[in-house]
C-alpha positions as CSV (number, residue, x, y, z in Angstrom):
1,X,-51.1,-41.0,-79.0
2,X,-49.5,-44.4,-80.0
3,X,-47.7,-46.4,-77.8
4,X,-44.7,-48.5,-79.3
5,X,-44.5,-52.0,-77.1
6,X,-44.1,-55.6,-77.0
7,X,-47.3,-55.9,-78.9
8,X,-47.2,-53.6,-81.4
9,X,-49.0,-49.7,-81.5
10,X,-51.4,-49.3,-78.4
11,X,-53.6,-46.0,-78.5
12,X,-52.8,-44.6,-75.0
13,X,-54.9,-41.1,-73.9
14,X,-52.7,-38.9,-71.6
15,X,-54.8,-36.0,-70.2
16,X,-53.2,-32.5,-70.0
17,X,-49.9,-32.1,-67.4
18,X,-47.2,-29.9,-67.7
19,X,-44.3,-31.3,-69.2
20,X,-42.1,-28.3,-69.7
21,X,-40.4,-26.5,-66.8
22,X,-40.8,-23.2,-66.2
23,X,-38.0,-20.7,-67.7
24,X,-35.8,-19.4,-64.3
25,X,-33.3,-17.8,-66.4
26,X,-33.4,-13.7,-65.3
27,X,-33.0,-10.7,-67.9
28,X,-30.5,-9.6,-66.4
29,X,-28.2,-13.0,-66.5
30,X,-29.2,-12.7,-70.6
31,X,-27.9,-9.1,-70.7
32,X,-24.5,-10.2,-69.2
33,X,-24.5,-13.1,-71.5
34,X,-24.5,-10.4,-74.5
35,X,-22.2,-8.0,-73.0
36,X,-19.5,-10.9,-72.4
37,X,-20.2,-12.0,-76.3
38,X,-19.5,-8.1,-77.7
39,X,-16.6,-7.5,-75.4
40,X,-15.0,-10.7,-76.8
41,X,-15.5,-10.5,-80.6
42,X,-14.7,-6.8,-80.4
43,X,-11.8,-7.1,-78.8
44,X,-10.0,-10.0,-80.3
45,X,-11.2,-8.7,-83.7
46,X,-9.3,-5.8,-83.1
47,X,-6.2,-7.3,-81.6
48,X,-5.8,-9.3,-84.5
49,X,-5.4,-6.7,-86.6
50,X,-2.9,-5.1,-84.5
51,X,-0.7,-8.6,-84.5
52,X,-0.7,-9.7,-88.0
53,X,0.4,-5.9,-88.8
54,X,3.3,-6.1,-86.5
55,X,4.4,-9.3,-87.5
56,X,4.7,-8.6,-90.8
57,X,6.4,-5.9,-90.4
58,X,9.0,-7.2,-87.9
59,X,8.8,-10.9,-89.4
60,X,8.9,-12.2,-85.5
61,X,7.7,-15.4,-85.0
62,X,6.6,-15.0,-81.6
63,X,4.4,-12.1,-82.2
64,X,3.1,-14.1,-85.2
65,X,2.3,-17.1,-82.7
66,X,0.5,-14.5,-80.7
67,X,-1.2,-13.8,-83.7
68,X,-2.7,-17.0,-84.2
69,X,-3.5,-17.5,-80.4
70,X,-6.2,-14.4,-81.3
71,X,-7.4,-15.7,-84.3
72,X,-8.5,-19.2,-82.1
73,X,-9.8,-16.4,-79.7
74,X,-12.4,-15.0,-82.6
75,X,-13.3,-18.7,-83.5
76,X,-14.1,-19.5,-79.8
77,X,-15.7,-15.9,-79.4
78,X,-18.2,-16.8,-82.4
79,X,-19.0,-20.3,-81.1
80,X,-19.4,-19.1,-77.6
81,X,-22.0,-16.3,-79.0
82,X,-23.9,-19.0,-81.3
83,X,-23.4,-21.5,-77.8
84,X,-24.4,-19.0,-75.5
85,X,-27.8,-17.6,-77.0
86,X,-28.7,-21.1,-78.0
87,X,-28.7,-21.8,-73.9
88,X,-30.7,-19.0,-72.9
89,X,-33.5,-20.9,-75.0
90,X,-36.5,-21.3,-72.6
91,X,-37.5,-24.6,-71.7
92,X,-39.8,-26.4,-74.8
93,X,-41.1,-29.7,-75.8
94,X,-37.9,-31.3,-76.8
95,X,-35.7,-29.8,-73.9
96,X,-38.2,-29.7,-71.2
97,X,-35.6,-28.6,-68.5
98,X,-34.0,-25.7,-70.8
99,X,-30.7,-25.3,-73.1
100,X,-28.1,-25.3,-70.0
101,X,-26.4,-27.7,-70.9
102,X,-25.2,-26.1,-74.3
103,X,-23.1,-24.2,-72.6
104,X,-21.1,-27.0,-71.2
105,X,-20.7,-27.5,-74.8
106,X,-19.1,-24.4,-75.9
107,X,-16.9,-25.0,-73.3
108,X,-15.8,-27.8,-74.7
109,X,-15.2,-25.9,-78.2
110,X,-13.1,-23.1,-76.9
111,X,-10.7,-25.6,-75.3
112,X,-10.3,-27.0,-78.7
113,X,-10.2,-23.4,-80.3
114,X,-7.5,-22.9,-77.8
115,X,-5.6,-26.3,-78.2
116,X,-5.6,-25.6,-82.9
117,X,-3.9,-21.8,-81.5
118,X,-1.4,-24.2,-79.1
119,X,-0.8,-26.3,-82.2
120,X,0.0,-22.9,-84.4
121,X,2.4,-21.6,-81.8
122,X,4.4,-24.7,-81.7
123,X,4.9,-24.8,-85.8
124,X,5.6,-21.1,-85.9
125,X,8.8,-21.5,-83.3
126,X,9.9,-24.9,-85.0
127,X,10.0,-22.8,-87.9
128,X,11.5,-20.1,-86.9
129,X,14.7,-22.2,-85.6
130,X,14.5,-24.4,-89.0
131,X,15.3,-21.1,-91.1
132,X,17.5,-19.8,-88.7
133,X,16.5,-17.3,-85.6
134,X,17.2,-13.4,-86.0
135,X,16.9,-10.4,-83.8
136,X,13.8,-8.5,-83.7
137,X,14.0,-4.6,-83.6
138,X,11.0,-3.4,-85.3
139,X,9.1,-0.8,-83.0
140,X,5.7,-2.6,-83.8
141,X,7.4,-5.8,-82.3
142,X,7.8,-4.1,-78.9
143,X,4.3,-1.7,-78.8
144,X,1.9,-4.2,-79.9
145,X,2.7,-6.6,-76.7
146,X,2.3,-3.5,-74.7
147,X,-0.9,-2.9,-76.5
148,X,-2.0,-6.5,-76.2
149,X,-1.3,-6.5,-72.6
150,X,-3.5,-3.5,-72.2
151,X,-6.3,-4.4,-73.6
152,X,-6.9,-8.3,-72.6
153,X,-6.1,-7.1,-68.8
154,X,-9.0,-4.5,-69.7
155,X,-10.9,-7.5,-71.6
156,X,-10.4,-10.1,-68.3
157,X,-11.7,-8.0,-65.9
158,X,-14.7,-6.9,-67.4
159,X,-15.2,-10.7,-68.2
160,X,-14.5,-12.0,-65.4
161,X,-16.8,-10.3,-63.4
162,X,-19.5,-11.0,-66.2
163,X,-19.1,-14.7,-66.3
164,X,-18.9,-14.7,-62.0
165,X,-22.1,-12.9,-62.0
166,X,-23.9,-15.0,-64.5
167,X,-22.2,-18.2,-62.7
168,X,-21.5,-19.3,-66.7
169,X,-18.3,-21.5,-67.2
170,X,-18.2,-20.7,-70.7
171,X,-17.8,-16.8,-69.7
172,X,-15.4,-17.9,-66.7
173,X,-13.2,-20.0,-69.8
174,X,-13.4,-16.9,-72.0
175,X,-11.9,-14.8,-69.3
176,X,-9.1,-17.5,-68.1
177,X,-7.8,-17.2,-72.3
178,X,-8.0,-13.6,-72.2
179,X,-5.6,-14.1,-68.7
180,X,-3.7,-16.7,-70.8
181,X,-3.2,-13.9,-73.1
182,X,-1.6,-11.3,-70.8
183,X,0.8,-13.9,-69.7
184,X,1.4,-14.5,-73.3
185,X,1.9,-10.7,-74.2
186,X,4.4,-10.6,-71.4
187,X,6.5,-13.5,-72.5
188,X,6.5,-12.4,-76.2
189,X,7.9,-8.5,-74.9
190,X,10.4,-10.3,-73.2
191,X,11.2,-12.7,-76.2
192,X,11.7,-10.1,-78.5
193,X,14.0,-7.7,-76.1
194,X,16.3,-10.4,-75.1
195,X,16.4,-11.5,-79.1
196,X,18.5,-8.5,-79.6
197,X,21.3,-10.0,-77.8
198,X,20.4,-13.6,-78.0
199,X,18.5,-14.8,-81.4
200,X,16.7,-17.9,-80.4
201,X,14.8,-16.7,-77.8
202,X,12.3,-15.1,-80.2
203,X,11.2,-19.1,-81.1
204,X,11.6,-20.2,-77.8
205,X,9.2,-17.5,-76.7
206,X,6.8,-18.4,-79.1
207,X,7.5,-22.4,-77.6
208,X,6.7,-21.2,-74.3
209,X,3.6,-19.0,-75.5
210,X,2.3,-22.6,-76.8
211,X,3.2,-24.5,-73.3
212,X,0.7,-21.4,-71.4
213,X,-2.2,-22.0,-74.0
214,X,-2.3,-25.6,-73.6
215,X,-2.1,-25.2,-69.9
216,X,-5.4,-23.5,-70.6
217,X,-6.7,-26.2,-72.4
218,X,-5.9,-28.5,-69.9
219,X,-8.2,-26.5,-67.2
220,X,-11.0,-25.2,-69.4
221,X,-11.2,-28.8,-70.7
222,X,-11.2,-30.3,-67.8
223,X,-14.2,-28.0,-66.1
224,X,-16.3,-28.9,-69.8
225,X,-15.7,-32.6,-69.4
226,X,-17.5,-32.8,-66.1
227,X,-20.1,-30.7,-66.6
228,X,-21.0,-32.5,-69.7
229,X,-20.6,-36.5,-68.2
230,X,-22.9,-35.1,-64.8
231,X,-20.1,-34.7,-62.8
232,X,-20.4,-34.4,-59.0
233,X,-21.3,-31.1,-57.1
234,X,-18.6,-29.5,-55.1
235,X,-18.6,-30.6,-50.9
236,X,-19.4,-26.9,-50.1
237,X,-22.8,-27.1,-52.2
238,X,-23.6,-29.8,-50.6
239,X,-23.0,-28.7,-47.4
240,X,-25.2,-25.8,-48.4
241,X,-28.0,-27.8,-49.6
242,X,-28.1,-30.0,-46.4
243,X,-28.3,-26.7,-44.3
244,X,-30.9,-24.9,-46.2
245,X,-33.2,-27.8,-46.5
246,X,-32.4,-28.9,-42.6
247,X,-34.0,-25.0,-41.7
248,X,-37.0,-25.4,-43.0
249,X,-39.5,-26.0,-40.2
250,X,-41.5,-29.6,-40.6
251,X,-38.4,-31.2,-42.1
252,X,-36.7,-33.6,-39.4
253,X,-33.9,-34.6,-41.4
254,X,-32.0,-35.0,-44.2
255,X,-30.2,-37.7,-45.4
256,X,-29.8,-37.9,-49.0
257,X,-28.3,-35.4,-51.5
258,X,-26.9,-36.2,-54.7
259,X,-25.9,-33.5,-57.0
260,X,-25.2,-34.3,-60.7
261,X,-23.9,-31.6,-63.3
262,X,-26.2,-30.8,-65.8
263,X,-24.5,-28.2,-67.7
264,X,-23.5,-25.4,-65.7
265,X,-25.6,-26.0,-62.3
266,X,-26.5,-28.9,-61.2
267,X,-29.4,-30.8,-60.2
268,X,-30.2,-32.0,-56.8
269,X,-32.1,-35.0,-56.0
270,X,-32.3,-34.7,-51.8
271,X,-34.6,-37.0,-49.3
272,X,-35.9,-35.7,-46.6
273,X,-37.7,-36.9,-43.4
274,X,-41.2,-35.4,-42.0
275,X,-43.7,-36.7,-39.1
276,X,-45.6,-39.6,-40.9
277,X,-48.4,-38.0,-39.0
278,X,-48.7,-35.1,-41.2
279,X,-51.9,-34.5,-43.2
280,X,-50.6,-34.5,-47.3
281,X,-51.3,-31.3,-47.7
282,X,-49.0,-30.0,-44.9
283,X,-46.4,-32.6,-46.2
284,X,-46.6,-31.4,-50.0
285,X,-46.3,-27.7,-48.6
286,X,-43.2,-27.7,-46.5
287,X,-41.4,-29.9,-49.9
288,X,-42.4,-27.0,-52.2
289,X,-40.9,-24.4,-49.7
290,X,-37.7,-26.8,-49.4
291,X,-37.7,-27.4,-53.2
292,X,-37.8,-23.4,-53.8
293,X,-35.3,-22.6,-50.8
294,X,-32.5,-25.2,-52.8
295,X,-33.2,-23.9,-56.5
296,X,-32.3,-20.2,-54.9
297,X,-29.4,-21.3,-54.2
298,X,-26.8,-20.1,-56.5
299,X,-25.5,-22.9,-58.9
300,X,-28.7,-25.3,-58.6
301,X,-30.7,-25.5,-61.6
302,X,-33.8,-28.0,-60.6
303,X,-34.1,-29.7,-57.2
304,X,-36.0,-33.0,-56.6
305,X,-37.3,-33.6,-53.2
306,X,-38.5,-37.3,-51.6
307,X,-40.4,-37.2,-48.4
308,X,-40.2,-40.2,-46.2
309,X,-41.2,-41.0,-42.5
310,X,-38.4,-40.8,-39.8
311,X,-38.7,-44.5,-39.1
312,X,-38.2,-45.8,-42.4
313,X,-34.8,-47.8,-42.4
314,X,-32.8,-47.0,-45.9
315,X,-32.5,-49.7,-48.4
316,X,-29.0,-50.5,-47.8
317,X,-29.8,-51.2,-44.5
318,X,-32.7,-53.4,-45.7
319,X,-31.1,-55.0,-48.0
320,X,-28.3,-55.9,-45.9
321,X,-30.3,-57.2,-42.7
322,X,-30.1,-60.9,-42.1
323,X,-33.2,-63.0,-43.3
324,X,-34.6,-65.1,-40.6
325,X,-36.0,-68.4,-41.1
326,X,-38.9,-69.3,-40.5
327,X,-39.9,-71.7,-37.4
328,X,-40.2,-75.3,-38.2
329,X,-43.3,-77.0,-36.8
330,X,-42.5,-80.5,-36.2
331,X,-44.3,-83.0,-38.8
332,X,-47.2,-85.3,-37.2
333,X,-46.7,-88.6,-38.4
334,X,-50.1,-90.4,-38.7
335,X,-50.8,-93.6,-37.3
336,X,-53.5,-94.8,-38.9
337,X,-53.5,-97.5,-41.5
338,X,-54.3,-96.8,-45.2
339,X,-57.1,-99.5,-46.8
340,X,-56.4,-100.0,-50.2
């Protein structure tokens, strides 16, 4: 093996260690995974179908806004597949921890598929009230809301409790559009009944559908962001952490843990304090049962633990203690006369 440096290519021999973790994700976590990805492309598939037939046929604009809102769901729906079998990857040479932290990264894309459906909403009702509003009474225009309403209440629950039990935000953003949804169903039923005595409010519905997707931009974004730029771990986990690692016996305290987002979980780097006493092996037993008791805990992807004595000071503490000077011996001048 070479070794790039200051002087040039050194030949450096590393003998065998592990350097890939080992893969913690279960089968069962990958089943859900695949049943939230066939559930979503099946079903928005099939809703868009329904739409763009009934707004053909009753020319609304808010149904056709809908329509587009579904058509961002099947992009999202494809990129969260492709997204979310890339991150069950096991752990390899080039990402020695696993593919986690794709899926922070599909989050990020069905925001955006979410915001380009926002975007289509809003040109549909501007529009609509350029060429002048009508009132909508096809029967399609009033059924298919119904029918929409249906099936992405069926379509949330049964993601929903996927994405909870897989503790995947990408799943969890999947079923908070498919909620977005229903409450966009419900305002386009009502946009198109009240447009029989009042025109406008068939564009105005389709406004409002855009103001509820962008709301779920907003949110989903927001989540992807910090998983993505390692943000912090919730107070709760923490407090969890602190309390699991506090009961194993041998460890005397804890007083450092720092958890950083690394996709969906995090990663916790926690110090603990043990008898400086101990023999090593002892030591290196009781941080494997602590590292293993953390990474158990839902939402915690790796755990690093640091074993110090009790009566080692922190280096804040250190760093901040005064420096004392040194004692000053008195100088001894000599009395003796130099001969030259």
């Amino acid at each position: 093996m070479l070794c790039h440096g200051l002087f040039g290519d050194v030949p450096v021999i590393l003998r065998e260690v592990q350097q890939v973790d080992t893969d913690r994700i279960p089968t069962s976590i990958k089943n859900q995974y695949i049943k939230a990805i066939l559930v979503a492309i099946i079903g928005n598939a099939a809703l868009v179908a329904a739409k763009a037939f009934a707004a053909s046929l009753s020319n609304s604009s808010a149904i056709m806004a809908d329509t587009f809102n579904s058509v961002g769901d099947i992009i999202y729906s494809v990129l969260m597949a492709v997204g979310l079998l890339l991150s069950l990857k096991p752990a390899d040479a080039s990402h020695p921890h696993g593919h986690r932290r794709i899926e922070a990264l599909v989050s990020l894309f069905i925001g955006l598929g979410m915001s380009v459906a926002g975007f289509a909403a809003v040109k549909s009702g501007i529009t609509k009230f350029q060429t002048g509003p009508e009132s909508i009474t096809s029967v399609y225009a009033y059924l298919t809301p119904l029918l929409v309403l249906v099936v992405k209440s069926i379509m949330y629950l049964v993601v929903n409790r996927v994405g909870k039990t897989a503790s995947s935000p990408a799943i969890l953003a999947s079923a908070r559009d498919n909620l977005n949804d229903v409450i966009s169903s419900v305002v386009v039923l009502i946009s198109v009944v009240v447009s029989r005595f009042f025109a406008a409010a068939d564009p105005v519905g389709a406004l409002l559908v855009s103001v509820w997707i962008f709301r779920g931009v907003y949110l989903v974004m927001r989540e992807a962001v910090g998983d993505v730029t390692g943000g912090a771990g919730s107070p709760e986990l923490t407090q969890r952490i602190i309390e699991v690692a506090s009961s194993i016996p041998g460890v005397l305290d804890v007083h450092q843990v720092i958890l950083e987002h690394v996709g969906p979980d995090v990663r916790a780097d926690v110090h603990i304090n043990m008898d400086g006493s101990l023999p090593l092996v002892q030591v290196h037993h009781v941080s494997d049962t602590v590292k293993a008791a953390i990474e158990n805990i839902e939402g915690v992807e790796h755990a690093f633990i640091h074993v110090e004595p009790p009566e080692e000071k922190p280096a804040k503490q250190l760093l901040e203690r005064p420096i004392e000077k040194p004692i000053e011996k008195p100088i001894k001048r000599s009395t003796k006369l130099l001969v030259h």
